[in-house]
C-alpha positions in Angstrom: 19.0 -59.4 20.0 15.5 -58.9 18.4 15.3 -58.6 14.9 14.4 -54.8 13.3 11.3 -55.9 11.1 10.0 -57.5 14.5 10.7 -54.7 17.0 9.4 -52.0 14.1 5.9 -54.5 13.4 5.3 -55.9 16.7 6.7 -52.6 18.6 3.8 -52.4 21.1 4.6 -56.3 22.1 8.0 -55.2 22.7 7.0 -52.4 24.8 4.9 -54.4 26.7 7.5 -57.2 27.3 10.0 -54.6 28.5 7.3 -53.5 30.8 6.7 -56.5 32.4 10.6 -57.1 33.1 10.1 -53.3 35.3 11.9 -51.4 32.4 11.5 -48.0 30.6 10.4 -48.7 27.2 10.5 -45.5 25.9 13.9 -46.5 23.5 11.4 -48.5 22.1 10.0 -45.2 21.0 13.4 -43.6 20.4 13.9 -46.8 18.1 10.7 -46.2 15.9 11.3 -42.6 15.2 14.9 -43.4 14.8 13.8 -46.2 12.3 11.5 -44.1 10.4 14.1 -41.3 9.9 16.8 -44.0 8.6 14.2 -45.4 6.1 13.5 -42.2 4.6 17.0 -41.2 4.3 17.9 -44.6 2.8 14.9 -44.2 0.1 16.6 -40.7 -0.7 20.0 -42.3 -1.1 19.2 -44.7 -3.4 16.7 -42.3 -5.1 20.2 -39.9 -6.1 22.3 -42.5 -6.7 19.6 -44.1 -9.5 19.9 -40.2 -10.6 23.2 -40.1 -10.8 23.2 -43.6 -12.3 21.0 -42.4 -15.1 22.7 -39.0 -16.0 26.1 -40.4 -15.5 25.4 -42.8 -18.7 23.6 -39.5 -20.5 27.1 -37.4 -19.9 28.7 -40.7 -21.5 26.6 -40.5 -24.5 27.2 -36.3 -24.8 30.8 -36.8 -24.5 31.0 -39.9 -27.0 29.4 -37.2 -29.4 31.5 -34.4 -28.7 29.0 -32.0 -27.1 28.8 -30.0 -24.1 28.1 -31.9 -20.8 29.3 -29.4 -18.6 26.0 -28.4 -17.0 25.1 -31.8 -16.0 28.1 -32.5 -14.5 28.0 -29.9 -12.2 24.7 -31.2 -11.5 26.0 -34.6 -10.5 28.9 -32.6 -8.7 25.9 -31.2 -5.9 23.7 -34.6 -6.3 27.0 -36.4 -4.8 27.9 -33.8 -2.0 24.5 -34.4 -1.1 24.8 -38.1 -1.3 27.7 -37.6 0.8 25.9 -35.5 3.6 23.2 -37.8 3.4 25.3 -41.4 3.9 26.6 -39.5 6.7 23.1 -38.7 8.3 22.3 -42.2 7.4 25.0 -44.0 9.1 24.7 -41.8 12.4 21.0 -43.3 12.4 22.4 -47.0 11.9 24.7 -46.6 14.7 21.9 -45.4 16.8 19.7 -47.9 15.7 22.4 -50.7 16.8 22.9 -49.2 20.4 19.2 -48.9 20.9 19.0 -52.6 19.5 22.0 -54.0 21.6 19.6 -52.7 25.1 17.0 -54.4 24.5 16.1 -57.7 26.5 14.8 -60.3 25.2 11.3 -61.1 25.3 10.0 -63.7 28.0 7.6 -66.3 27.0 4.1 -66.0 28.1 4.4 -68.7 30.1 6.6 -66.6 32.5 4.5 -65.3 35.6 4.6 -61.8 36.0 6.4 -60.2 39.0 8.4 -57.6 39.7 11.6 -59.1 41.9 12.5 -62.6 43.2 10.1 -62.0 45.9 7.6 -62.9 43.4 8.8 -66.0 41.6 7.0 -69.5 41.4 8.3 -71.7 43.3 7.3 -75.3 41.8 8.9 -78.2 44.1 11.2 -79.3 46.6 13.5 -82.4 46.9 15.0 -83.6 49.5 14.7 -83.7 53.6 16.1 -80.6 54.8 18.0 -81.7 57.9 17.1 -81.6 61.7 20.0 -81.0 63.7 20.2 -81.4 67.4 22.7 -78.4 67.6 22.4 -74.7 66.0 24.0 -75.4 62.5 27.2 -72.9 61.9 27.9 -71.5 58.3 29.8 -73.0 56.1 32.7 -70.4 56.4 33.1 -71.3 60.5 33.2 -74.7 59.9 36.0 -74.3 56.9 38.2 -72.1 59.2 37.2 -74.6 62.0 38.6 -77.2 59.9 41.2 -75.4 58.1 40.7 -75.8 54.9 39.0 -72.2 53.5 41.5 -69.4 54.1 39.7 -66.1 53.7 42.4 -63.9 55.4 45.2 -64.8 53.2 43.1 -64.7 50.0 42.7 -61.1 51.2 46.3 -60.8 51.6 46.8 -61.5 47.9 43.7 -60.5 46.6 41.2 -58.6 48.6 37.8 -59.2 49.6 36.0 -61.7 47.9 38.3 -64.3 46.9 39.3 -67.2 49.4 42.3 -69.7 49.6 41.2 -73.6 49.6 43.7 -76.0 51.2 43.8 -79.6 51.9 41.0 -81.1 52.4 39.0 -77.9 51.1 41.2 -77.8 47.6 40.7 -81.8 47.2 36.9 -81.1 47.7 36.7 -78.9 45.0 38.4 -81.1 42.5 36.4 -83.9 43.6 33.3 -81.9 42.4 34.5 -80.7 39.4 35.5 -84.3 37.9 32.5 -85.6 39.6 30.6 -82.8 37.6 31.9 -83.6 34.5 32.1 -87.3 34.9 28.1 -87.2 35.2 27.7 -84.9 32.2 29.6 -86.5 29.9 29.5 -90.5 30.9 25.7 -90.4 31.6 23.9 -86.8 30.2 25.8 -87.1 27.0 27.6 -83.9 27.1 30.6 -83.2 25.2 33.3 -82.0 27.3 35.4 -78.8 26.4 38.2 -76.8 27.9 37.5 -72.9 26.6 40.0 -69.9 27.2 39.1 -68.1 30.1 40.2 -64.9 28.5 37.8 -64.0 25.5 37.5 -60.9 23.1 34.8 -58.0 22.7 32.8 -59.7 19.9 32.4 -62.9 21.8 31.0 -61.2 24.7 28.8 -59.3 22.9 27.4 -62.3 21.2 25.9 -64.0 24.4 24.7 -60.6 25.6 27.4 -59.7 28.2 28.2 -56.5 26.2 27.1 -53.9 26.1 25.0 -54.2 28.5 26.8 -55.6 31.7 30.4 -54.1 30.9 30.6 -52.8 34.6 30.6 -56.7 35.7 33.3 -57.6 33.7 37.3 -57.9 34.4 38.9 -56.1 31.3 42.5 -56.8 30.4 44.2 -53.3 30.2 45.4 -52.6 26.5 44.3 -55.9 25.3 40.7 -56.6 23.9 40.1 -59.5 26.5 37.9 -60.0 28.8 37.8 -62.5 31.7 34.8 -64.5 31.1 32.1 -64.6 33.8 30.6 -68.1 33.4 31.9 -70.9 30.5 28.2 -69.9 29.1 30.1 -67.1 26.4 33.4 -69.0 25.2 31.1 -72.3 24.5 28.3 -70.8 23.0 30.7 -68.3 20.6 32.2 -71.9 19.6 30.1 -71.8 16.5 29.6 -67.9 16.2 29.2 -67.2 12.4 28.6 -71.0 11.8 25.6 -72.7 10.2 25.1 -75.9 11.6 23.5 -79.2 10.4 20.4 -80.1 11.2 21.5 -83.8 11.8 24.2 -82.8 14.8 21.5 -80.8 16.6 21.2 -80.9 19.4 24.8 -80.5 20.5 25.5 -80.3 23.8 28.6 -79.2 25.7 29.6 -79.2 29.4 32.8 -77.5 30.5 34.7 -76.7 33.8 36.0 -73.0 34.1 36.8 -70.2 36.9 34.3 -67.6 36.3 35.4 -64.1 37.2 32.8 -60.4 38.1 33.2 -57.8 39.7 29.7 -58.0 41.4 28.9 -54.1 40.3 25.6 -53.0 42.3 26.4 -56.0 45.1 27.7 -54.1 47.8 26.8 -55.2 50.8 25.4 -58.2 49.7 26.7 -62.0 50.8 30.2 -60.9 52.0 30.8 -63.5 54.3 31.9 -67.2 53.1 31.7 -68.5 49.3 28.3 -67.6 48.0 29.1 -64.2 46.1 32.7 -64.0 45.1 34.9 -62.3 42.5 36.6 -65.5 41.3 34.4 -69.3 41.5 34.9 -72.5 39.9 31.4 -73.2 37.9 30.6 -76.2 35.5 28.7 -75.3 32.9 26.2 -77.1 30.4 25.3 -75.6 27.1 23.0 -76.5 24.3 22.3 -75.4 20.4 18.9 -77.2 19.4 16.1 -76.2 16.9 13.0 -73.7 17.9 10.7 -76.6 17.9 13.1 -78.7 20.8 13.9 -75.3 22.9 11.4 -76.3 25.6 12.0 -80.3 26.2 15.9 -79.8 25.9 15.5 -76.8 28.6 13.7 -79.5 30.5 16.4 -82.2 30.0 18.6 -79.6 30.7 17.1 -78.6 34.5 17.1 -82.8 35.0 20.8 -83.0 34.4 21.7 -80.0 36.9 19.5 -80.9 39.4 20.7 -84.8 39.4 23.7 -83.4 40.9 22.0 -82.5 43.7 19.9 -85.5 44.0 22.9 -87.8 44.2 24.5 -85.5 46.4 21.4 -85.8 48.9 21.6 -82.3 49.2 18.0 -80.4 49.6 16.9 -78.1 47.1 13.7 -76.8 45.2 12.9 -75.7 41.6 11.6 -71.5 40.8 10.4 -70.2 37.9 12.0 -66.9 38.0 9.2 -63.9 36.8 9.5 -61.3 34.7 11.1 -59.1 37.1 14.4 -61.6 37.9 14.6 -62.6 34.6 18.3 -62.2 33.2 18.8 -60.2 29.7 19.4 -62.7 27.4 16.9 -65.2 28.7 13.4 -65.7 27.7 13.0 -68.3 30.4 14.6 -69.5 33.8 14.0 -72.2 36.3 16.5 -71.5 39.2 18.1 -74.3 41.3 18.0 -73.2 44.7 19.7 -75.3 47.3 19.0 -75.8 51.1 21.5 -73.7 53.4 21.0 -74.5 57.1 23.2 -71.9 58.6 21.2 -69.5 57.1 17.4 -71.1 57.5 17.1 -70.6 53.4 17.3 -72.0 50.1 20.2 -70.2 47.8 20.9 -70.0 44.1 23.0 -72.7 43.1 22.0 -72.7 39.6 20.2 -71.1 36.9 18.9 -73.1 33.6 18.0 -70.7 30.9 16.1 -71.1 26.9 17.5 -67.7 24.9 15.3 -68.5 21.8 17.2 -67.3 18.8 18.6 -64.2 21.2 22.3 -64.8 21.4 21.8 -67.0 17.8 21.0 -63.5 15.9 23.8 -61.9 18.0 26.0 -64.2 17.2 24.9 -65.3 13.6 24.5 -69.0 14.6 22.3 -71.0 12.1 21.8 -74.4 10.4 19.6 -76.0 7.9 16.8 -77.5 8.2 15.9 -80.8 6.4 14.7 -80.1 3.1 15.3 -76.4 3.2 17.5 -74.5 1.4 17.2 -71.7 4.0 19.3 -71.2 6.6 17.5 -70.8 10.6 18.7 -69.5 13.8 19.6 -72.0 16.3 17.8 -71.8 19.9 20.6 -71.7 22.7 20.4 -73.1 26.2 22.8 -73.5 29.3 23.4 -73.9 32.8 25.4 -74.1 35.9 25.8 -77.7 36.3 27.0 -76.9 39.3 28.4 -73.4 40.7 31.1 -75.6 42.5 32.4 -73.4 45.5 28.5 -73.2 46.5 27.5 -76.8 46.2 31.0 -77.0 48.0 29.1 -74.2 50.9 25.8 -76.7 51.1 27.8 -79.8 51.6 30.2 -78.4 54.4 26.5 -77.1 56.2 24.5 -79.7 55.5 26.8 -82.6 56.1 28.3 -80.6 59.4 29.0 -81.7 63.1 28.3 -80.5 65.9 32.2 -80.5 66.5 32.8 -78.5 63.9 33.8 -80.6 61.3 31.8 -82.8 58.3 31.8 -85.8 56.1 32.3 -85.9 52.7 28.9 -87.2 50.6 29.2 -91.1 49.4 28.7 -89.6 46.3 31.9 -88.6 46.4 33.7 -91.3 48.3 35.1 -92.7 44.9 36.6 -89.4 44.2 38.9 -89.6 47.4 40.0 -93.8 46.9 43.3 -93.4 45.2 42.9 -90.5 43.3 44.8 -87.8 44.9 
């Protein structure tokens, strides 16, 4: 979240960032009239309570001297009902001060091109050969019930729409990925490896932005305050929520494997065939706490590690900057990872690498210290998808297809499948 001083000094910035994401920024006015009345309520409170500070020692001094103190302390019986009504008026403006707070995105770098939707982000390379088949490619959800190894029907059966059943070959293709995933991370990226609960609490989802603002997308456990996390970004990030870090450790850098769980609120319609927009996905994840003056290169480093997935995969795929329209709340920056889909003549999201600043940091009260200071800082905070599995699962079973039907497994891979299932 943004800080109060900066919104209330810099609040024509903040409009203007809020306009260039396609939002209404009139909370931001809401916030400075808000602001104001809070300030001047606050100056009142402490302006009675000094009074009543001050005469309170005066009725002392009468009564230590046997004299009548009566009349002042009826006085100080109306200064603290009014206290009281004003604390009240005072903590209504806090709370609405908080709400208004909690809404507001953060603000995109300037070196972010403006745009109003993903039809207008920057797309900055491609990699790879996109193939040439000598047959019309099928999509990836033909060739799995083709081969027998995605079951969308049953998944149905159990679940409803949106989830699928992996079997045999399809199952030991997923777990291929997932330790191949993590083996690059941590053997060659330097990633730490961690295994989070999928199943987190209110304050850590606030903390990385997911509430309040995208409650609707989130899988609540009835009568428990849990939550079923949408992407390992929240439990790994909230591992050092109210921590201040060293300077010395930064930056730290974890990768973990979890099933990431939404409900897909607004989607309808949208990608309902095969495994590229599902309520339940595997996903590895990478995350990162660095200083404000590393941010950029370690988002950098970060994009390298996700897309060297890819590159060993031989899979296509091409870099976008997203604009200000796309951009997600938290974020003040994204490159998307977008990978070649022949079936579908496209490229599709298959990753998103994000800088927050100090955004989820403030939310979160995640510090350190730098060298030499005896004040504390707010961390910047990075991550992401290093891969979404079941879609780099999707681009392999289209781009390494058949024209029978079937595929081959990448020779990336191949040491996944010697001995070791």
């Amino acid at each position: 979240m943004l800080e109060l001083r900066f919104i209330r000094e810099n609040s024509e910035l903040v409009k203007q960032k809020m306009e260039h994401r396609g939002l209404d920024c009139s909370r931001i006015d809401h916030f400075i009239t808000i602001d104001a009345d809070r300030r001047q309520l606050l100056c009142e409170v402490e302006g009675l309570r000094n009074k009543r500070k001050i005469v309170s020692q005066e009725i002392a001094k009468l009564k230590s001297q046997k004299l009548d103190a009566e009349a002042l302390m009826q006085d100080m019986r109306e200064v603290g009902a009014t206290i009281k009504a004003l604390e009240k008026k005072l903590s209504a403006a806090e709370s609405s001060l908080d709400q208004i707070v909690m809404e507001i995105p953060n603000l995109c770098q300037d070196s972010v091109p403006f745009g109003k939707d993903d039809s207008e982000n920057v797309e900055l390379r491609r990699v790879g050969e996109v193939p040439d088949f000598s047959f019309t490619p099928k999509p990836h959800w033909e060739i799995g019930e083709i081969m027998d190894i995605i079951d969308f029907d049953r998944a149905a059966k159990l679940s409803g729409a949106r989830f699928s059943v992996l079997k045999g070959l399809g199952s030991r293709l997923e777990r291929a990925l997932i330790n191949f995933m993590l083996d690059l991370h941590t053997q060659k990226h330097g990633y730490q490896e961690v295994l989070p609960p999928f199943l987190v609490n209110t304050a850590t989802m606030t903390a990385t932005g997911q509430l309040p603002k995208f409650k609707e997308d989130l899988f609540k456990a009835e009568d428990w305050d849990l939550y079923l996390i949408p992407t390992a970004e929240v439990p790994v990030t909230n591992l050092h929520r109210e921590e201040t870090l060293s300077v010395k450790d930064l930056p730290i850098k974890y990768t973990a494997y979890t099933p990431c769980f939404r409900s897909e609120a607004g989607s309808y319609g949208k990608d309902t065939r095969g495994m590229i927009r599902q309520h339940q996905f595997d996903k590895v994840e990478l995350v990162k706490f660095t200083t404000p003056e590393t941010s950029e290169p370690e988002l950098d480093s970060l994009l390298a590690d996700a897309e060297e997935v890819l590159q060993l995969l031989k899979l296509p795929y091409r870099i976008v900057t997203l604009c200000s329209g796309d951009l997600g709340f938290s974020a003040s920056k994204t490159y998307d990872i977008e990978v070649w889909m022949p079936a579908q003549n496209t490229y599709r999201e298959i990753s998103s690498c994000s800088n927050f600043g100090n955004f989820q940091a403030r939310r979160g009260g995640i510090r350190y210290r730098p060298e030499g200071s005896q004040k504390s800082a707010l961390v910047h905070t990075l991550n992401g998808s290093g891969l979404a599995v079941g879609r780099t699962l999707a681009a392999i079973l289209e781009n390494y297809q058949q024209e029978d039907g079937t595929f081959t497994v990448p020779e990336a891979l191949a040491p996944y499948f010697e001995n070791r299932f």
